[in-house]
Structures are given as structure tokens and as C-alpha cells.
N, CA, C and O atoms as a MOPAC input file, in Angstrom:
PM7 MOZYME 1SCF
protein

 N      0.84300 1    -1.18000 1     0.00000 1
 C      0.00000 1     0.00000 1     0.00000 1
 C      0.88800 1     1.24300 1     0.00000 1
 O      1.80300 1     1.51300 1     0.77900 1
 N      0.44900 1     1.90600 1    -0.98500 1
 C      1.62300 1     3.28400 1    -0.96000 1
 C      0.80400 1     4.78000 1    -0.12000 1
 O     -0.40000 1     4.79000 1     0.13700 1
 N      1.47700 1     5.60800 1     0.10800 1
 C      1.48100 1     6.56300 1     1.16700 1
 C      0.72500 1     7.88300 1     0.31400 1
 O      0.81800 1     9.00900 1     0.80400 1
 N     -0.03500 1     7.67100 1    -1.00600 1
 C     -0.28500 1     8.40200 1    -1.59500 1
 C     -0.88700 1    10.01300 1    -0.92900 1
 O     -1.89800 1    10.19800 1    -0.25100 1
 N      0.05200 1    10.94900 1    -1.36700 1
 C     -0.15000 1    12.60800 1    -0.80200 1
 C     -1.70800 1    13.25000 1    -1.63200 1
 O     -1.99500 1    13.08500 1    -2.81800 1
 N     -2.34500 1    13.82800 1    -0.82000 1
 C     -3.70500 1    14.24700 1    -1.43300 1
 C     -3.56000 1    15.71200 1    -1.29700 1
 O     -2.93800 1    15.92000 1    -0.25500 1
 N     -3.84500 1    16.75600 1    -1.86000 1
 C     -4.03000 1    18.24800 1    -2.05000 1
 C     -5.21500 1    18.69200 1    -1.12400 1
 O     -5.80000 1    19.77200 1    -1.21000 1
 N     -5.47200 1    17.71500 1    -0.24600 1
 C     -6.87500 1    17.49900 1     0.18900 1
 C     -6.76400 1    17.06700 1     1.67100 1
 O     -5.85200 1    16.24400 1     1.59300 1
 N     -7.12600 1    17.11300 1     2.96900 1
 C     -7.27900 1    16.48600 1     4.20000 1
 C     -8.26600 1    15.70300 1     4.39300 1
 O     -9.39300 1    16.15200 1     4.59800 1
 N     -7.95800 1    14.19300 1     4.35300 1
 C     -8.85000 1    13.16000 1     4.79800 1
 C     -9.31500 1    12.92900 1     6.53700 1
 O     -8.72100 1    12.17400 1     7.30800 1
 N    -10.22900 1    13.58000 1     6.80200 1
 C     -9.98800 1    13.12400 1     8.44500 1
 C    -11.45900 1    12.53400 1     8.90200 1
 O    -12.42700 1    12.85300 1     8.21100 1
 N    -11.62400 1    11.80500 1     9.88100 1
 C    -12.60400 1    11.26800 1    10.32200 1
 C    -13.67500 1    12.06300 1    11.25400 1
 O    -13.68400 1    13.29200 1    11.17600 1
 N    -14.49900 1    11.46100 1    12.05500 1
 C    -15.39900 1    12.17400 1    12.13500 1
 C    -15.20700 1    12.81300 1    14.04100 1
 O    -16.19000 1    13.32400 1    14.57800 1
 N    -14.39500 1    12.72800 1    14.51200 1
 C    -13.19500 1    13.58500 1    15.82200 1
 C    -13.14400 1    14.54600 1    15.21100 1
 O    -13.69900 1    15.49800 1    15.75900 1
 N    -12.49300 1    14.83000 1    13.81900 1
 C    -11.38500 1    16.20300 1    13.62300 1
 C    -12.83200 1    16.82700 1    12.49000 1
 O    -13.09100 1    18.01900 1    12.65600 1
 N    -13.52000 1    16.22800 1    11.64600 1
 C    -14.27300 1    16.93100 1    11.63300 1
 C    -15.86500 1    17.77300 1    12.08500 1
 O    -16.51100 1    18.68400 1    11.56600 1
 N    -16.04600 1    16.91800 1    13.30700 1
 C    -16.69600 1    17.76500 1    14.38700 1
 C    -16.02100 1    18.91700 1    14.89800 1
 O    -16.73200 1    19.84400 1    15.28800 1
 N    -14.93600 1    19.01400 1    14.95800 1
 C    -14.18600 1    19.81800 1    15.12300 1
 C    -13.75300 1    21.13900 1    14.58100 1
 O    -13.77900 1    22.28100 1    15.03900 1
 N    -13.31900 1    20.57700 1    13.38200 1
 C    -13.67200 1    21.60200 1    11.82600 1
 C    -15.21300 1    22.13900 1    11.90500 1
 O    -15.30600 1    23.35500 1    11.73700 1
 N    -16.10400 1    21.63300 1    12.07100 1
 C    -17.47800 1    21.99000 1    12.25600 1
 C    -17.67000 1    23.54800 1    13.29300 1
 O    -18.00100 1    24.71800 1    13.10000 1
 N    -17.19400 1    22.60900 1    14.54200 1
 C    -17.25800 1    23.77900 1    15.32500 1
 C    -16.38000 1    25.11900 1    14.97800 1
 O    -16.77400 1    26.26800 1    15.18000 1
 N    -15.53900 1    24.87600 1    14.60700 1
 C    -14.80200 1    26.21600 1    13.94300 1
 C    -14.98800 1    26.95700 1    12.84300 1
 O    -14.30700 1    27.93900 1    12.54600 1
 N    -16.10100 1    26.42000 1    12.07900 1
 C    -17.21400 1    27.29400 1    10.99500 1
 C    -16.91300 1    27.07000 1     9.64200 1
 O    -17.16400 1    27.77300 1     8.66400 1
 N    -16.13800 1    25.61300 1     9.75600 1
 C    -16.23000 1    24.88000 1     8.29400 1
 C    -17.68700 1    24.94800 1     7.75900 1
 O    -18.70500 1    24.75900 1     8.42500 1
 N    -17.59800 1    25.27700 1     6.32000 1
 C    -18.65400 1    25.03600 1     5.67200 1
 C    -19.00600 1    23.35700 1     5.32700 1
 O    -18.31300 1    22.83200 1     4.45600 1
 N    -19.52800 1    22.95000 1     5.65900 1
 C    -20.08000 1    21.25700 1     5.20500 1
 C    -21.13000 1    21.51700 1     4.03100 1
 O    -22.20600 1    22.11500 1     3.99600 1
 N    -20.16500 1    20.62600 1     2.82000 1
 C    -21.52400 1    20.46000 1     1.76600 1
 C    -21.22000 1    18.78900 1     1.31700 1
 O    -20.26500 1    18.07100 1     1.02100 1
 N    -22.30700 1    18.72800 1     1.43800 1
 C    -23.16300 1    17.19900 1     1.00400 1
 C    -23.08800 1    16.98300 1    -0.33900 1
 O    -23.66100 1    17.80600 1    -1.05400 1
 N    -22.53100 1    16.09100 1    -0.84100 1
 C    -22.64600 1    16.02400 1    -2.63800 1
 C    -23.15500 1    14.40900 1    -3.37700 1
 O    -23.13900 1    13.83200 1    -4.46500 1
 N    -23.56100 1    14.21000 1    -2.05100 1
 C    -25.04400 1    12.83000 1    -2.33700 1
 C    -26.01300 1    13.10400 1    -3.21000 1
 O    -26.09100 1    14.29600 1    -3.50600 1
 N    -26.84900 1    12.31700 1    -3.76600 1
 C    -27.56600 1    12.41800 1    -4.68500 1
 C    -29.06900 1    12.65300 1    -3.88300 1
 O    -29.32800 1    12.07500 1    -2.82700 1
 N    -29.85200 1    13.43700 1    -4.44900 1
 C    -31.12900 1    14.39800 1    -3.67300 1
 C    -31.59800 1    13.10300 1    -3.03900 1
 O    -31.81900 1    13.26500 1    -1.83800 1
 N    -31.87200 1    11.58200 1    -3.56700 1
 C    -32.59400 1    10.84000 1    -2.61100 1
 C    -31.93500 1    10.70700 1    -1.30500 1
 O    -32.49300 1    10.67100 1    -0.20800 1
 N    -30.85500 1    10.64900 1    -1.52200 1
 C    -29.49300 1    10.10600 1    -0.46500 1
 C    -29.63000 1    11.50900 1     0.50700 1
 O    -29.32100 1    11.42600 1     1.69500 1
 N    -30.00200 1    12.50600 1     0.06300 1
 C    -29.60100 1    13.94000 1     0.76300 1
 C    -31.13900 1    13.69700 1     1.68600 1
 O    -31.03500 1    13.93800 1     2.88900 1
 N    -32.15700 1    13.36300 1     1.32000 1
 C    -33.81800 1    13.57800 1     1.57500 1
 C    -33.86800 1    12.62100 1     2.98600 1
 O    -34.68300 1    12.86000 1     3.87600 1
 N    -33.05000 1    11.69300 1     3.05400 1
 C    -33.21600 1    10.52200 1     3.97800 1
 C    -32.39800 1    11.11400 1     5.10800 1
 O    -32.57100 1    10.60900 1     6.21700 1
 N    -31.40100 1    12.26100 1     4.97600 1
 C    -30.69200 1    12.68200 1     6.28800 1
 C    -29.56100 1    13.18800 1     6.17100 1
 O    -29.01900 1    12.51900 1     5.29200 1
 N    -28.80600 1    14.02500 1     6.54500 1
 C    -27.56600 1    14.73600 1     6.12000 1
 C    -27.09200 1    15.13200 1     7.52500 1
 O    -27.73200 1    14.95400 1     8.56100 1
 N    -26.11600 1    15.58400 1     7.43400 1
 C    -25.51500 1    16.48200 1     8.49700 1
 C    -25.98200 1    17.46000 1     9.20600 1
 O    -25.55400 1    18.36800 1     8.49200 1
 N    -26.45100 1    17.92400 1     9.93700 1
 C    -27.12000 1    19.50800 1    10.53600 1
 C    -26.60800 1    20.50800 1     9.89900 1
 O    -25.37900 1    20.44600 1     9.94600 1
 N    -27.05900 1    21.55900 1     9.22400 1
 C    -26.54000 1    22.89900 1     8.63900 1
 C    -25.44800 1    22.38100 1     7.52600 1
 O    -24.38100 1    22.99200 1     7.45900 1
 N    -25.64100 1    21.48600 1     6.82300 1
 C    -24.71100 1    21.03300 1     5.08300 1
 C    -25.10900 1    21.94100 1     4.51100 1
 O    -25.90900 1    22.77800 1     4.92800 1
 N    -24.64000 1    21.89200 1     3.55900 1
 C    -25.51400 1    22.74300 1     2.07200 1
 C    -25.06600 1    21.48700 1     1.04200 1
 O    -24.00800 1    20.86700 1     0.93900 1
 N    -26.53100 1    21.37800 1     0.22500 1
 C    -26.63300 1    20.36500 1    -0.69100 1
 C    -25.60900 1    20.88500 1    -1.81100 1
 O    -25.28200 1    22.07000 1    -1.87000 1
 N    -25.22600 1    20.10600 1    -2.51600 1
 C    -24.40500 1    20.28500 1    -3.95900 1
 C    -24.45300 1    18.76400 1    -4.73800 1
 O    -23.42800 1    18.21700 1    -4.33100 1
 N    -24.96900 1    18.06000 1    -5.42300 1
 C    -24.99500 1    17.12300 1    -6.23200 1
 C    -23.49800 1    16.91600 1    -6.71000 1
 O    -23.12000 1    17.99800 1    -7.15800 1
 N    -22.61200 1    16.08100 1    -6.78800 1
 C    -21.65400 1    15.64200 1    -7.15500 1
 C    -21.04100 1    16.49600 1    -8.56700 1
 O    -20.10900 1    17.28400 1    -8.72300 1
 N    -22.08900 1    15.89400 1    -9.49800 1
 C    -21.33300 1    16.42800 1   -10.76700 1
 C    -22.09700 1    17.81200 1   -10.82900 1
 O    -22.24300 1    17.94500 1   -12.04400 1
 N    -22.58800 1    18.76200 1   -10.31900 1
 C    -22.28600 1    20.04900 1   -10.67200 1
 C    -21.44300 1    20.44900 1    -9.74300 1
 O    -21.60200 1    21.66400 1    -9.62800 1
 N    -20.51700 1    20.02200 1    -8.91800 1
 C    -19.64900 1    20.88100 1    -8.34800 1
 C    -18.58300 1    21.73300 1    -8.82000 1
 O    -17.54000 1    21.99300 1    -8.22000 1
 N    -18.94400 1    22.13500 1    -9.93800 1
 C    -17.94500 1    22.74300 1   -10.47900 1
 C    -18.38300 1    23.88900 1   -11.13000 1
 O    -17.80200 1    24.45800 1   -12.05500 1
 N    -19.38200 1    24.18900 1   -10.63300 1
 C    -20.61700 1    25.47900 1   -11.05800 1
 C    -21.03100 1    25.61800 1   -10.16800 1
 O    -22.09800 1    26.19100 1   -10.38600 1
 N    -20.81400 1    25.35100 1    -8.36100 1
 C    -20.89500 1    25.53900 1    -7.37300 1
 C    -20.09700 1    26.18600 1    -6.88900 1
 O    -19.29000 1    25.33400 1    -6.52000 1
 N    -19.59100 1    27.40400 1    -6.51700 1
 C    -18.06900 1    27.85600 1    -6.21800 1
 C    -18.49600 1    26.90800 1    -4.21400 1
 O    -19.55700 1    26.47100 1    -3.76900 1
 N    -17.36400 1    26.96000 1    -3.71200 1
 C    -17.60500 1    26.81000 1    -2.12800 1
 C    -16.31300 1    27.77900 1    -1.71700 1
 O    -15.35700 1    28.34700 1    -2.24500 1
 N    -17.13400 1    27.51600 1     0.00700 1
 C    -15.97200 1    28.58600 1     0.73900 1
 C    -14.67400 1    27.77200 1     0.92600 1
 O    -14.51800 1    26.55100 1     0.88900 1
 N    -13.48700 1    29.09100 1     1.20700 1
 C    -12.19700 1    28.90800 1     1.08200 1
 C    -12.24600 1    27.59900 1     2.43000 1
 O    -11.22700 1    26.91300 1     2.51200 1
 N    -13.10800 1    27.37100 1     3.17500 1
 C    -13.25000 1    26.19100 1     4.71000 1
 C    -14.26400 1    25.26900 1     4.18300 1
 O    -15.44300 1    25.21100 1     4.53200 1
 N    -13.68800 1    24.58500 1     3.33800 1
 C    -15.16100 1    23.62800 1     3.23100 1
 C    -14.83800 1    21.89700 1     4.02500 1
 O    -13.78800 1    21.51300 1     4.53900 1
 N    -15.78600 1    21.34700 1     3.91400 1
 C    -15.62100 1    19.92900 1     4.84000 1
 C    -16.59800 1    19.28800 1     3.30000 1
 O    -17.58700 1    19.87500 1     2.85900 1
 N    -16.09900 1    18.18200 1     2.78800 1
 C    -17.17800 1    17.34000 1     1.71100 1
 C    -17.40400 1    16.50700 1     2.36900 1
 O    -16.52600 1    15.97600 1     3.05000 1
 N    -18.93000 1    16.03800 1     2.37900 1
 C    -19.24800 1    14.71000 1     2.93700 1
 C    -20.14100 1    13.63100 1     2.00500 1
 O    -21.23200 1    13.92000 1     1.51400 1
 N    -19.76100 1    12.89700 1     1.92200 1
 C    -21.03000 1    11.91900 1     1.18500 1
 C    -21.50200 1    10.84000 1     1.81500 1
 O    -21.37600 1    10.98000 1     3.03100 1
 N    -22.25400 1     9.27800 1     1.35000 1
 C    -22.20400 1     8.22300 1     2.12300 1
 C    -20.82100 1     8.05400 1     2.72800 1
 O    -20.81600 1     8.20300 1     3.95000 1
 N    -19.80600 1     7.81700 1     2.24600 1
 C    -18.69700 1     6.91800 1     3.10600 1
 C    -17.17100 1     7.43200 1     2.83200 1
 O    -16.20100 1     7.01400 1     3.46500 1
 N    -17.12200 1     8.23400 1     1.97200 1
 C    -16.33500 1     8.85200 1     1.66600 1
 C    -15.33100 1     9.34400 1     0.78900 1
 O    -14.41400 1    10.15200 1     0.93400 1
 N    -15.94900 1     8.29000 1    -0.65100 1
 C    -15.66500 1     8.09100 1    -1.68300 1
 C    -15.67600 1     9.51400 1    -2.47400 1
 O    -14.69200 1    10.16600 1    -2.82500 1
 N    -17.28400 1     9.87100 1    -2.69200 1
 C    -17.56000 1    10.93800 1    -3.72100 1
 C    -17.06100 1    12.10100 1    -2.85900 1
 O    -16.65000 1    13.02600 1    -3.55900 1
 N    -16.96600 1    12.35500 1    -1.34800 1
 C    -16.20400 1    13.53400 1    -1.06600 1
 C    -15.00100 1    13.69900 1    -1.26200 1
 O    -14.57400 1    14.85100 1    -1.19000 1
 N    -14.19200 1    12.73200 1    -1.53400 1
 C    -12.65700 1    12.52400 1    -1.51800 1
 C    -12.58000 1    13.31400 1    -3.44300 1
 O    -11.82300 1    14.22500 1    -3.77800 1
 N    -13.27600 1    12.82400 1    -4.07300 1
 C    -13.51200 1    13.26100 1    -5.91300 1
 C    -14.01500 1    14.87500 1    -5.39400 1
 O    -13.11800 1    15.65100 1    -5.72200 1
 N    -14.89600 1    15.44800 1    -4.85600 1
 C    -15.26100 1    16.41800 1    -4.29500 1
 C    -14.52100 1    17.22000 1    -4.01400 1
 O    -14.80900 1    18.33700 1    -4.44400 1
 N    -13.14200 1    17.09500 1    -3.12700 1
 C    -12.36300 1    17.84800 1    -2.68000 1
 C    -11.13200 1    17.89900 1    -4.10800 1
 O    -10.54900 1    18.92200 1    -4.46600 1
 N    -11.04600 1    17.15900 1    -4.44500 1
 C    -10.34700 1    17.47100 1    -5.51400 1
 C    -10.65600 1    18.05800 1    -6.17500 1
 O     -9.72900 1    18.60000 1    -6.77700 1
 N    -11.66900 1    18.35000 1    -6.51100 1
 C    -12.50600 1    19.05700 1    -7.76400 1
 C    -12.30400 1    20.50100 1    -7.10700 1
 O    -12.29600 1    21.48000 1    -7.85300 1
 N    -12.15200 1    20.64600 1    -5.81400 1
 C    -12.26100 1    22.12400 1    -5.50700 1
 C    -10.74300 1    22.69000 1    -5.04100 1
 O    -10.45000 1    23.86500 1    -4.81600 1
 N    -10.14200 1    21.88300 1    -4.98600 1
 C     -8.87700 1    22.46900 1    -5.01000 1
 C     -8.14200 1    22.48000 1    -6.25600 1
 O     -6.96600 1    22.84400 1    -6.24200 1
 N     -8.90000 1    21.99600 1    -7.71600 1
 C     -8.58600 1    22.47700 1    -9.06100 1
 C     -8.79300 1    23.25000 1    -8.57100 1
 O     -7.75300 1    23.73000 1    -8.12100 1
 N    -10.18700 1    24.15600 1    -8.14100 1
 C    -10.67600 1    25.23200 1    -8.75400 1
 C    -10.09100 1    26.57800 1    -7.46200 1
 O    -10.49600 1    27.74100 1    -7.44200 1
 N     -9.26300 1    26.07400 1    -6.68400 1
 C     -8.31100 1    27.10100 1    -6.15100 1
 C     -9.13200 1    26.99700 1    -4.78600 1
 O     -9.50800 1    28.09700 1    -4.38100 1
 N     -9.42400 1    26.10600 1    -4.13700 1
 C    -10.02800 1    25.95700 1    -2.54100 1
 C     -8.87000 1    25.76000 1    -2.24800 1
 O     -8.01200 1    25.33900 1    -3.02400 1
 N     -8.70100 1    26.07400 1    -0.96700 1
 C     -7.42200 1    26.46400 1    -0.14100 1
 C     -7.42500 1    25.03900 1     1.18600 1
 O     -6.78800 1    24.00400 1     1.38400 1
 N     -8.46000 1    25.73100 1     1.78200 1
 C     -8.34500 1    24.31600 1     2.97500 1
 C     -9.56800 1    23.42100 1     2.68900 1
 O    -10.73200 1    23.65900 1     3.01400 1
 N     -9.16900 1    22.51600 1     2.12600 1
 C    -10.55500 1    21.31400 1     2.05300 1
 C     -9.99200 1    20.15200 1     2.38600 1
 O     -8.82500 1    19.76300 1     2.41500 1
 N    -11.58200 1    19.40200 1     2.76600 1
 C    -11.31900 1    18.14000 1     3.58000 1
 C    -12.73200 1    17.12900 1     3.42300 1
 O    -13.92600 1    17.41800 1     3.34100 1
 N    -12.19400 1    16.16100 1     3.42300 1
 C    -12.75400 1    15.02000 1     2.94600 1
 C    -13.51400 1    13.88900 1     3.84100 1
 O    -13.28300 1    12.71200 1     3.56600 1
 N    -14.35800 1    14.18300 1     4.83700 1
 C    -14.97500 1    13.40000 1     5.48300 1
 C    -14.80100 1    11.94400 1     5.23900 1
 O    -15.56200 1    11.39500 1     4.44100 1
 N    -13.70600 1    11.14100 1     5.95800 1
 C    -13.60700 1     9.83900 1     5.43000 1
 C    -14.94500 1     8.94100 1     6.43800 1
 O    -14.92500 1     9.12000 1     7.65600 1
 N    -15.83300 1     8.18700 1     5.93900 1
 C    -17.12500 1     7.63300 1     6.64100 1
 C    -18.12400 1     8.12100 1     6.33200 1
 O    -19.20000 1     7.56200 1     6.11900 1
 N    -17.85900 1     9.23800 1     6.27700 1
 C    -19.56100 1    10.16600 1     6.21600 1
 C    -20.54000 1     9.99600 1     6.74900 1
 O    -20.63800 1     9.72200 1     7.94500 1
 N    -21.87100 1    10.18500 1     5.61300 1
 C    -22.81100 1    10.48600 1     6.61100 1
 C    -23.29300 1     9.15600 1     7.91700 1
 O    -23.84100 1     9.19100 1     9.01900 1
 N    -22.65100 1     7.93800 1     6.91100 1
 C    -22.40200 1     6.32500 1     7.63800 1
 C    -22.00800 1     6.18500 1     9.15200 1
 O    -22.40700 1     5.38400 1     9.99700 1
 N    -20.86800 1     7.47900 1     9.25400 1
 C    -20.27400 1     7.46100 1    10.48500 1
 C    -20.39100 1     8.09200 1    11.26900 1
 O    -19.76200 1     7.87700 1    12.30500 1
 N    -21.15700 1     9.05300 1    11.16900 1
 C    -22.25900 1    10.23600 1    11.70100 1
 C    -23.00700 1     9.53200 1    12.06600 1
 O    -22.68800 1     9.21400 1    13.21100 1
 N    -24.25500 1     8.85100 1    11.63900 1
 C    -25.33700 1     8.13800 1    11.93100 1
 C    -24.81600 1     7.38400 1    13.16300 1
 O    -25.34200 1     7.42800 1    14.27500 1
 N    -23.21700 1     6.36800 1    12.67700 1
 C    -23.20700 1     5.16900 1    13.53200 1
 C    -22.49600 1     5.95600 1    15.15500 1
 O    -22.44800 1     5.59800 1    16.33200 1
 N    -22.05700 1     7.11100 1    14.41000 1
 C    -21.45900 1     7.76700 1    16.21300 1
 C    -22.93900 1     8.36900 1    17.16600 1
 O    -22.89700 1     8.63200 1    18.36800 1
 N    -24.15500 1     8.48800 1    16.30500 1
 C    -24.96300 1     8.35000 1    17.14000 1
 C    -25.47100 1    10.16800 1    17.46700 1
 O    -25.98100 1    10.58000 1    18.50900 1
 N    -25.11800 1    11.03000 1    16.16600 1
 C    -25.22100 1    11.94400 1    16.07100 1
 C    -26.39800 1    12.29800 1    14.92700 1
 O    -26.63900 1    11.64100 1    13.91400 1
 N    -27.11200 1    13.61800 1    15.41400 1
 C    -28.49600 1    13.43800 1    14.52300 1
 C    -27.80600 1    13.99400 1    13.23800 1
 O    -26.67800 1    14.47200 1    13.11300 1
 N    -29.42100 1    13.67700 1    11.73600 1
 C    -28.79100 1    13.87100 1    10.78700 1
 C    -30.48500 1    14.73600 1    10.63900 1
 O    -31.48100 1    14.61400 1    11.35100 1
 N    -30.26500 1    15.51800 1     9.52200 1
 C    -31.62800 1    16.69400 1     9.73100 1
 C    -32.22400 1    15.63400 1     8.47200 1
 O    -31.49200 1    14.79500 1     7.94800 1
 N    -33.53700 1    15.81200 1     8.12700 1
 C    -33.75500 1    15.31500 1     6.94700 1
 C    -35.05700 1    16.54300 1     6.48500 1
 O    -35.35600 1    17.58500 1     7.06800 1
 N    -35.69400 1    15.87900 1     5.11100 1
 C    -36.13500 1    17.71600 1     4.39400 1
 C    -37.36900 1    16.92400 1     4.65600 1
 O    -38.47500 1    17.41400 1     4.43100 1

């Protein structure tokens, strides 16, 4: 397994409660059914593939199910010149399973 470097911070769901409290922006880039069933408290929705006609703030946190499409997410925004981004590894999976509420619409 190699040590591959990301342009991006992968951290779990300790450091980004954390990031939270310090006024990371969290956006969700699940697909609207996936978003309808429960998200994070205070996310902002963004669908995967328009994120790139989405500008986000220079503090963003990506989250999806598990941590796949946020990890593609954060990359996509540090093309586009995001400064500190980070990649919810677990997501909304590990939210749920730490037993923390998720809002739903």
C-alpha cells in the first residue's frame, strides 16, 4: 500500500466535528434521494457532478455516504483554487453510527 499525498485532508469524524465547530462550511454532494433521507445539521446540498458550477468557501468539509464521492469532491475544488478542504472519510455512515443526529427535508 503506498502513502499516496492528497491536495486534500482526509480526516474522520473527531477532527471533523471539530472543523465543524470552527465554521467549516459542510456540503453534502449525495444524490437528492441520499440527501432527503438525512444529512448532516446545517450542510448545504451540492450534487456531485455540478460541483464545479458551485463555487464553495475557502473552509469547506465534503461529505457523502462513506467517503468516496467527497474525496472526488475535494479534488474538484482544489482544481478550482479551494485552499483548505477536507474530505470526510465515513460520512454520513459514520455520523449516523457515532450516534449523532442527521436533519432530513
Amino acid at each position: 500500500m503506498s502513502n499516496q499525498v492528497t491536495p486534500f485532508r482526509d480526516l474522520k469524524i473527531d477532527d471533523i466535528r471539530k472543523l465543524i465547530d470552527d465554521g467549516y462550511e459542510v456540503v453534502d454532494v449525495r444524490e437528492d434521494w441520499e440527501w432527503n433521507k438525512g444529512h448532516v445539521p446545517g450542510a448545504r446540498h451540492v450534487v456531485l457532478n455540478t460541483i464545479l458550477s458551485n463555487p464553495t468557501a475557502q473552509r469547506t468539509i465534503f461529505v457523502c455516504a462513506v467517503g468516496e464521492r467527497s474525496a472526488v469532491a475535494a479534488e474538484m475544488a482544489v482544481a478550482l483554487g479551494v485552499q483548505d478542504v477536507v474530505s470526510f472519510r465515513g460520512g454520513t455512515k459514520a455520523w449516523k453510527e457515532a450516534g449523532l443526529p442527521l436533519e432530513t427535508q
